[in-house]
N, C-alpha and C positions, 0 to 999 in steps of 0.2 A: 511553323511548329507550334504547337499551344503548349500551355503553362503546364507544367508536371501539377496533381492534383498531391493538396497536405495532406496528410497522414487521417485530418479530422473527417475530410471529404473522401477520402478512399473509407474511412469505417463507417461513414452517413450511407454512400452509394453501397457497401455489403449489404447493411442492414436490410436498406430499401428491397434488397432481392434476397431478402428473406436468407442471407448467407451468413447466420451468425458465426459460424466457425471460420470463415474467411475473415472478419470483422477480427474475431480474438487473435488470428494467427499474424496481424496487421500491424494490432498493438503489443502484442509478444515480441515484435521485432523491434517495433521503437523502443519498448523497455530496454533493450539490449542497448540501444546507439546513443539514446534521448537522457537518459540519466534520471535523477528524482525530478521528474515534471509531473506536478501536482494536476493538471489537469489529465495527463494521460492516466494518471494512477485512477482519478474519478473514473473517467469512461473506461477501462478493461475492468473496471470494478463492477459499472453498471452490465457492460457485456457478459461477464461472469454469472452476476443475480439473472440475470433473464436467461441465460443457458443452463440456470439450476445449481449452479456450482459455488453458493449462498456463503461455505466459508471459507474458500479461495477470495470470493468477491469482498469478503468480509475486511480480509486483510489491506486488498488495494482500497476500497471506499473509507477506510482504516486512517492508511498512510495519506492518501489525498487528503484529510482534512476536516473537508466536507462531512456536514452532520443536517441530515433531514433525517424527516418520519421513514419513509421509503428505505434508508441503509439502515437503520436503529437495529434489527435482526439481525443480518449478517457480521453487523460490526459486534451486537453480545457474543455472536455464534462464535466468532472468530476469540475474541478476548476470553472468551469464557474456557476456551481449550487451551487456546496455548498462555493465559496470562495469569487466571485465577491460583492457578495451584503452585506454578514456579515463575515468577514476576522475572527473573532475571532472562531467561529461554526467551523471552519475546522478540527482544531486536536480536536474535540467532536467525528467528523465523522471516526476518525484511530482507525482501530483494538488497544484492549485496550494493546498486547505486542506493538505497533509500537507508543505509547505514553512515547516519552523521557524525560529523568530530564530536557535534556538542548537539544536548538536547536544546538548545537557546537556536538551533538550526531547521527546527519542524517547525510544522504551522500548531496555533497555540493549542487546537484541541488536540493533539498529538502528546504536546508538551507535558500538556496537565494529565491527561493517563500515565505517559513514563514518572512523572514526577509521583503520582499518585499510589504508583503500583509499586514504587520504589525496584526500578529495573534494573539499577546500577549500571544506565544508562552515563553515557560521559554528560557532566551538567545536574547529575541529580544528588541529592543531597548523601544518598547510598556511598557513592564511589567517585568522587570528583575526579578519580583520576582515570575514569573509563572502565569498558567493557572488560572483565580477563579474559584472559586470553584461553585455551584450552587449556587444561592443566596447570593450571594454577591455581589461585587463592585459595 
């Protein structure tokens, strides 16, 4: 019997046949099993931007971390909607595994947006004591 192929190798071979929407629906599944993996969060972000879906893609290339020329649009496109006008709504908008205890728990370009946009993100200077809850504060 051969080796079950990773999850990186089943979305290399979609791509290859030109199967982008196979590829997305590969890594849709592992966000469900896999939790906040920083690399997965890149690649469904990159599979996003080439499917057109720039601020979707915006969010995960977002949360991965990772900061090139290449994501610098979809990642404005994304902040600029959901961050500019109500800073706090933004971690409302993260897949519910990419919702941490503490912002001292994200990768640092992560950190420095929530610290930045004052989200009242748990860890930020806003709300040390976390996110509220609905209906509250």
């Amino acid at each position: 019997m051969g080796q079950k192929a990773t999850w990186q190798e089943r979305v290399d071979a979609a791509i290859a046949e030109g199967k982008l929407w196979r590829a997305k629906e590969i890594l849709q599944g592992n966000l469900r099993t896999r939790g906040y993996d920083l690399e997965l969060y890149e690649r469904f972000g990159q599979v996003l931007l080439e499917m057109g879906d720039t601020l979707e893609a915006g969010k995960y290339l977002f949360l991965s971390g990772v900061r090139c020329p290449e994501y610098d649009e979809a990642i404005e496109l994304y902040l600029s909607r959901y961050a500019r006008k109500a800073p706090r709504n933004l971690v409302g908008t993260f897949p519910r595994s990419a919702r941490r205890a503490n912002v001292a728990d994200y990768p640092e370009a992560v950190r420095r947006v929530l610290r930045d946009l004052d989200t009242g993100a748990p860890g930020t200077a806003a709300r040390p004591g976390g996110i509220p809850r609905r209906g509250s504060a």
